[in-house]
C-alpha positions as CSV (number, residue, x, y, z in Angstrom):
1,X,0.0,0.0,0.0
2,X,1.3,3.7,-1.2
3,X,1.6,6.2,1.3
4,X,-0.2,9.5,0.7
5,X,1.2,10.9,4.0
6,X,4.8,12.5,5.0
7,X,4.4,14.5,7.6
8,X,8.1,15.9,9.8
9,X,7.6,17.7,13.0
10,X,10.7,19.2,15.0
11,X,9.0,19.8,18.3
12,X,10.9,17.2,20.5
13,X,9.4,14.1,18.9
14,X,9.4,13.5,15.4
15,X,6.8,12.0,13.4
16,X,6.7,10.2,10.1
17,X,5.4,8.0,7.3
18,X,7.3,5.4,6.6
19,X,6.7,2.7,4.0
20,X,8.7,-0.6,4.5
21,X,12.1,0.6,4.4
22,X,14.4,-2.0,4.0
23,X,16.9,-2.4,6.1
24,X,20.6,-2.0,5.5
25,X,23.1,-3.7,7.2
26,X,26.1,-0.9,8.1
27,X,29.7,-1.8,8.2
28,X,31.7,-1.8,11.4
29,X,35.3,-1.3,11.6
30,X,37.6,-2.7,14.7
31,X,39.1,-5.6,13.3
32,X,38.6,-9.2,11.6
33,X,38.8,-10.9,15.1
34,X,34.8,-8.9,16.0
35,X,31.6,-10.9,14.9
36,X,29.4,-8.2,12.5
37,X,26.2,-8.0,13.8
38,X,23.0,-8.0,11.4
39,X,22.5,-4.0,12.7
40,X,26.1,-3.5,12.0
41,X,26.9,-3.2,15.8
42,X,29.6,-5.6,17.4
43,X,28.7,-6.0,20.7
44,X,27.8,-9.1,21.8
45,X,24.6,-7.6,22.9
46,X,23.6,-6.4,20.1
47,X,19.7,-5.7,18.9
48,X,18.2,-8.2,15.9
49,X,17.3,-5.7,14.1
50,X,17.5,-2.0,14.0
51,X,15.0,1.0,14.6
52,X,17.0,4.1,14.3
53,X,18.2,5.9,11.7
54,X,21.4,8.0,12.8
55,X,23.3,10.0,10.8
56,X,26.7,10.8,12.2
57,X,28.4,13.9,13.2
58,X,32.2,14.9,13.4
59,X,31.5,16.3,16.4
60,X,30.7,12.9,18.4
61,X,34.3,12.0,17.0
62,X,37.2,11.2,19.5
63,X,40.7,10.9,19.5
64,X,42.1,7.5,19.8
65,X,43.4,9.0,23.7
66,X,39.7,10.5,24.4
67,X,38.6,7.1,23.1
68,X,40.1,5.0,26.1
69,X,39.9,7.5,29.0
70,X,35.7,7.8,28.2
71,X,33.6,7.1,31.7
72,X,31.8,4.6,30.9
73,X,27.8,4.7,29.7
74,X,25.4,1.9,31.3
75,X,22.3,1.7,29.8
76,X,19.4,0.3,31.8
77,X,16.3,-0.8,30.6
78,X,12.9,0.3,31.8
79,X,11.6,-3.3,32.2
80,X,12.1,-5.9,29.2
81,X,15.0,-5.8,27.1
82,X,17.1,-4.6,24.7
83,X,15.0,-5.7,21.7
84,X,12.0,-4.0,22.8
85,X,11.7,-2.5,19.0
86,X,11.3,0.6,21.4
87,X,12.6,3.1,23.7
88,X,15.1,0.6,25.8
89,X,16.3,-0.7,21.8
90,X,16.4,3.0,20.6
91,X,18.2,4.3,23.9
92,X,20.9,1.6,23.2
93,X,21.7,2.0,20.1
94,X,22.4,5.6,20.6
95,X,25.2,4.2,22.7
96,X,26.5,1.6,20.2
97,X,26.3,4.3,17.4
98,X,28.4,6.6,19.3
99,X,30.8,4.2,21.2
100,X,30.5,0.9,18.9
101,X,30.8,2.1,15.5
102,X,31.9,6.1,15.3
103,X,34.3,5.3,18.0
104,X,35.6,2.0,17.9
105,X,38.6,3.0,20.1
106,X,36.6,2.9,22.8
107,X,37.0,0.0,25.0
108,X,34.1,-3.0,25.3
109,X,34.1,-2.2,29.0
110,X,32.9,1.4,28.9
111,X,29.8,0.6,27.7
112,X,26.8,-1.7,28.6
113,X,23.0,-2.2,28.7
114,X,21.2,-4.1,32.1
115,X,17.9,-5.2,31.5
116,X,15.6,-5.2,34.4
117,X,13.8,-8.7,35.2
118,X,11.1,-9.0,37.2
119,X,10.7,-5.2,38.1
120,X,14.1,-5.3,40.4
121,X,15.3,-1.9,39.3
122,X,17.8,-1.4,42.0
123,X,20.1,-4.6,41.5
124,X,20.3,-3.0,37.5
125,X,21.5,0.1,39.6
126,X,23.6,-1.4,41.5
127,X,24.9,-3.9,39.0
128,X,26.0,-0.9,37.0
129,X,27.4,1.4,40.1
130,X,29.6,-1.7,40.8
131,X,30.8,-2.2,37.1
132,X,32.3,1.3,37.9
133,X,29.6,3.3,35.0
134,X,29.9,7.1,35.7
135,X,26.8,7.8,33.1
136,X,24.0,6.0,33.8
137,X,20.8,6.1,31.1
138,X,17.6,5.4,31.7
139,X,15.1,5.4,29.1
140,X,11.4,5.2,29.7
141,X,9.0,6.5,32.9
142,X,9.3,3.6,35.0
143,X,12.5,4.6,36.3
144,X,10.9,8.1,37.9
145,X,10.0,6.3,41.2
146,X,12.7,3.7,41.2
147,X,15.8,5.6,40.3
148,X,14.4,8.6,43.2
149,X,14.3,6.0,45.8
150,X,18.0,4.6,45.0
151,X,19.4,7.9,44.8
152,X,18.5,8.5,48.4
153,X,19.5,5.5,49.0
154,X,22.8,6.0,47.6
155,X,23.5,9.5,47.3
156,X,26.8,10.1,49.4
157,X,28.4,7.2,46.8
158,X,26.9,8.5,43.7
159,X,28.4,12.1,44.7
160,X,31.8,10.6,45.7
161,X,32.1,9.0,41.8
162,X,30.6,12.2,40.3
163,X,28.0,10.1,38.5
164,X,25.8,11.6,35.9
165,X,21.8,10.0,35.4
166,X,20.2,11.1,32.6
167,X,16.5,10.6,32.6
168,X,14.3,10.5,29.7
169,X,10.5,10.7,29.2
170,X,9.9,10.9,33.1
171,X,9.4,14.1,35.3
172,X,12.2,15.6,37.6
173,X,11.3,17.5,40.9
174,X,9.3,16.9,44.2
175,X,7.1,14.6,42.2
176,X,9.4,12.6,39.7
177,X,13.2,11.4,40.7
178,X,13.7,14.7,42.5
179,X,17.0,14.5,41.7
180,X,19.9,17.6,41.7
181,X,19.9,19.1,38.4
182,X,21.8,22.3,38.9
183,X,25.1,20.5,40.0
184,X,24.8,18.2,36.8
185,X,23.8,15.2,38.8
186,X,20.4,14.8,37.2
187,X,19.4,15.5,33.3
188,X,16.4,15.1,32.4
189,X,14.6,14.9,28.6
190,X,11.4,14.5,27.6
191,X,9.6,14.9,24.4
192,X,6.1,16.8,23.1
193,X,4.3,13.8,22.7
194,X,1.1,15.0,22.9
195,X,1.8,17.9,19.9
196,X,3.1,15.1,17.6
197,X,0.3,12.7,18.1
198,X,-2.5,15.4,17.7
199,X,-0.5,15.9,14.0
200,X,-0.4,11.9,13.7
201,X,-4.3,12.2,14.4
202,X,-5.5,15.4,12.1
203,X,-4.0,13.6,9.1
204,X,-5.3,9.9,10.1
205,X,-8.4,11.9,10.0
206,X,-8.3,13.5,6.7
207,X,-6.8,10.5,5.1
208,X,-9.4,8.4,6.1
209,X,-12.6,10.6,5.4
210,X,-11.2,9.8,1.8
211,X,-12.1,6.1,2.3
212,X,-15.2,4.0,2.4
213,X,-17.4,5.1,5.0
214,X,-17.3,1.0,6.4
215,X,-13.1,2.3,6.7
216,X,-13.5,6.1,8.1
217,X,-12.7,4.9,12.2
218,X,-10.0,3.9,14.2
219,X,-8.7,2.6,17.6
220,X,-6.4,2.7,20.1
221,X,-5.4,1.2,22.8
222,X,-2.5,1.6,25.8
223,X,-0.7,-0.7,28.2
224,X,-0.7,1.4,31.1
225,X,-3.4,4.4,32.7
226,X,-0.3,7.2,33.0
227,X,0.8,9.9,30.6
228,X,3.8,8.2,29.1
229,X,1.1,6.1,27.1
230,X,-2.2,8.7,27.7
231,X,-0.1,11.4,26.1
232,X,-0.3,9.6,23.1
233,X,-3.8,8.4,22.6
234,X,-5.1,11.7,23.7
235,X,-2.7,14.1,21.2
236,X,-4.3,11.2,18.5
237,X,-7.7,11.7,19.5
238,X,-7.5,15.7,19.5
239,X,-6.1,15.7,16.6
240,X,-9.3,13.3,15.0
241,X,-11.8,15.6,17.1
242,X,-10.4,18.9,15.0
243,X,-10.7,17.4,11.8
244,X,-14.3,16.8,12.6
245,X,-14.8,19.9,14.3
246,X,-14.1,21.0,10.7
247,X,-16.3,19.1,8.2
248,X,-19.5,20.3,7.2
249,X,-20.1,17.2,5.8
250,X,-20.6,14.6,8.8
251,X,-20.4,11.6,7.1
252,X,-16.8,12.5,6.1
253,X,-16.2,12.3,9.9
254,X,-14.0,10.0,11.5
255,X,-15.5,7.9,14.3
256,X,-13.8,6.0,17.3
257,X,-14.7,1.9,17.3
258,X,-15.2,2.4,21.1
259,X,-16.3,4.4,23.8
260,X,-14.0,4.0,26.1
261,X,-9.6,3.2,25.5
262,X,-8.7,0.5,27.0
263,X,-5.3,0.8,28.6
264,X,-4.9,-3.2,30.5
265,X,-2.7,-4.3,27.5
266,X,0.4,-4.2,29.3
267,X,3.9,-4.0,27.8
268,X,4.7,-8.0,28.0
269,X,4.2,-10.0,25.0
270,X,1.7,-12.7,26.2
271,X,-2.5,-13.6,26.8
272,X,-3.4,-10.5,28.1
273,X,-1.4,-8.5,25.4
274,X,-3.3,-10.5,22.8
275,X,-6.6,-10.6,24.0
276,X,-6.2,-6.4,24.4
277,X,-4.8,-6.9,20.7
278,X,-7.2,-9.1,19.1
279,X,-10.7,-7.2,20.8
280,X,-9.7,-3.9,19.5
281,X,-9.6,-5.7,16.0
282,X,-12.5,-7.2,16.4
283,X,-14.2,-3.7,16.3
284,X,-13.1,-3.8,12.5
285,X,-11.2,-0.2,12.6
286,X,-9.8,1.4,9.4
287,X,-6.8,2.2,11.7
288,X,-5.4,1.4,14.7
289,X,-2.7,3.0,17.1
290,X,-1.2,0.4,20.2
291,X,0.3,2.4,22.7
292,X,2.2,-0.8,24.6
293,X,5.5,-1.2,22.6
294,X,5.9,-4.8,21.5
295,X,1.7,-4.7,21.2
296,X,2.6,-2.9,17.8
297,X,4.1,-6.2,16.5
298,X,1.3,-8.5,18.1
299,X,-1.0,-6.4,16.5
300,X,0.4,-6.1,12.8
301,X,0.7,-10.3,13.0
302,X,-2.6,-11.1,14.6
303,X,-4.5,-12.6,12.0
304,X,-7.6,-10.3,12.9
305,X,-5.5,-7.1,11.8
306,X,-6.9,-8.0,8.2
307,X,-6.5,-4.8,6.0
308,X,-6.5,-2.1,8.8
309,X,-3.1,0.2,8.8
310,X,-1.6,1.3,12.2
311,X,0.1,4.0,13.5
312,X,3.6,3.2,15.6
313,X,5.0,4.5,18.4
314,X,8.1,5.7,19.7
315,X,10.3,5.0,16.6
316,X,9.6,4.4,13.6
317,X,8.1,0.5,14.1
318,X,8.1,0.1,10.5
319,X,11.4,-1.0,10.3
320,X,11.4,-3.5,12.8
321,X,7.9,-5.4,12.8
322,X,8.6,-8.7,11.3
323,X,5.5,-8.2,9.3
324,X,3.1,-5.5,7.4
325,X,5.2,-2.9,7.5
326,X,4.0,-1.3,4.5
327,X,0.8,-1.0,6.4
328,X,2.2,1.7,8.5
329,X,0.2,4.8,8.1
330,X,2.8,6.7,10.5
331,X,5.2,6.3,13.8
332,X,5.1,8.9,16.3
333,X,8.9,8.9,16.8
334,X,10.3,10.7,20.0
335,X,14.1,10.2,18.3
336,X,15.1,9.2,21.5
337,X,18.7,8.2,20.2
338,X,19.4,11.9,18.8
339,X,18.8,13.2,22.6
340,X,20.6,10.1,24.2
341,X,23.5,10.6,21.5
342,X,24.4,14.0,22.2
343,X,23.9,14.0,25.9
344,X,26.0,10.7,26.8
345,X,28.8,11.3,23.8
346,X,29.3,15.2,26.1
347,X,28.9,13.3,29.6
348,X,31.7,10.7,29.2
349,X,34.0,13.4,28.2
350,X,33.1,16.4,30.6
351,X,34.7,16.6,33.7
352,X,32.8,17.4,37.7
353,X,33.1,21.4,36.9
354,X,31.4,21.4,33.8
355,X,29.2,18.9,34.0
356,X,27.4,21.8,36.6
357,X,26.8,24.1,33.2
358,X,24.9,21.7,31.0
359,X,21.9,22.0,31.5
360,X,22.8,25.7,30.2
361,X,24.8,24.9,27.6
């Protein structure tokens, strides 16, 4: 299916049509003795398949000597792992773009991902405080209560190694990690979800009111009841309800399948994911946007998804489903990786004094 869409917003999170891009393995330098990944990556941890598209800079370029004295970076996942086809895989490939292919100089050691099992956030914090990591990145808003709670915990020791956390997509202050900014301890990153996804939704809107009138609604669905998924289905919906506001005509309108979102999906691949999956499809919507991360790859392969398109979140899910991905309509792309990039490629090279000045910078 042709897209009729592009759409770019520059806002804090990007959004775009995409329409099965292949993917292209990129070459890796560092030596015949380092196994290729299929992303290009040689980490042994590296991600099955890639959802970023980075294009890089000069200035992320170090010296072979700025190469080896780099703090190291530990990424930690906000529950699940690494090949989440979503923030947590976006967050770490940031990393591997900057320290496993531009700067191949760097050592293996200064630079990880921990995945968080079971919801035990603290032994990924600790695992990481004990591996020595100076720049610790958490992707995702799960970490806002845990990561306040082990910084209190552990604040004289995270001082003493002048330890850097950079938080992104959950709230700082009183009520988030409440963690210093102003000394450099704490930075914090999040993106205008809402602003993209009202876009996503005003052209979902117009480009459906040119189908079938069987074809002119949609769905959506989330895996949790808290703005980090919210922000997304109500920026959609906004977005639907001024295209409607407009039309003179009403059957050109664009109608919602349900009355109510359902947000019990989860963000674990399994019964409850599916059955979250499959009832939404069963409503018959011309499109469909899952707010759950891996629920976007459930949805596209449940055999209910039938000739619907679907709108993905995050990053651009088009290039990583394992199937339909020419049925994208759009992804609402925060670009995590450009923010992590920039941020973590400065931190493992600043030292205590300027780190203070970043946040201004």
């Amino acid at each position: 299916m042709k897209k009729t869409t592009k759409l770019f917003l520059s806002i804090g999170a990007g959004l775009t049509a995409m329409a099965g891009i292949p993917l292209v393995a990129a070459s890796c330098g560092g030596g015949s003795k380092k196994t290729v990944s299929a992303t290009g990556y040689t980490h042994p941890k590296s991600p099955r398949t890639t959802v970023v598209n980075i294009n890089t800079d000069d200035k992320f370029k170090l010296t072979p000597e700025q190469a080896k004295s780099v703090k190291k970076i530990a990424v930690i996942t906000d529950g699940g792992d690494y090949n989440d086809k979503s923030f947590n895989q976006s967050a770490w490939e940031a990393i591997l773009t900057f320290a496993n292919k531009q700067n191949p100089d760097i050592p293996r050691d200064k630079y990880d991902i921990y995945e968080v099992k079971n919801g035990n956030f603290s032994d990924s914090y600790n695992l990481a405080l004990n591996s020595g990591a100076q720049v610790f990145v958490l992707p995702g808003f799960l970490h806002a209560d845990k990561i306040k709670a082990w910084y209190k915990a552990n604040k004289a020791e995270i001082l003493k190694r002048q330890i850097t956390i950079i938080g992104l997509d959950f709230d700082n202050g009183t009520f988030g990690a409440d963690i210093p900014e102003a000394d450099g301890t704490g930075i914090f990153l999040n993106m205008k979800t809402k602003e993209a996804a009202f876009i996503a939704g005003y052209a979902a809107a117009k480009f459906l009111s040119e189908k079938p009138e069987a074809k002119r609604s949609f769905s959506t669905f989330g895996g949790g009841a808290f703005p980090g998924v919210t922000d997304f289905n109500e920026g959609f919906m906004k977005g639907v309800l001024l295209f409607n506001s407009e039309q003179q005509d009403a059957t050109k309108k664009i109608k919602s399948t349900e009355d109510k979102i359902n947000l019990s999906s989860g963000f674990v691949v399994g019964s409850q994911m599916t059955g979250v999956v499959d009832g939404r499809l069963a409503t018959n919507p011309g499109l469909i946007l899952p707010v759950a991360g891996p629920a976007t790859d459930v949805t596209v392969n449940s055999p209910n998804f039938r000739d619907a398109l679907i709108v993905g979140v995050d990053t651009d899910q088009a290039l990583s489903v394992s199937r339909n991905g020419n049925r994208f309509f759009t992804s609402i792309q925060k670009k995590y990786w450009s923010s992590i990039l920039w941020c973590s490629s400065t931190c493992c090279n600043w030292n205590w004094y300027d780190r203070r000045y970043f946040r201004w910078i």
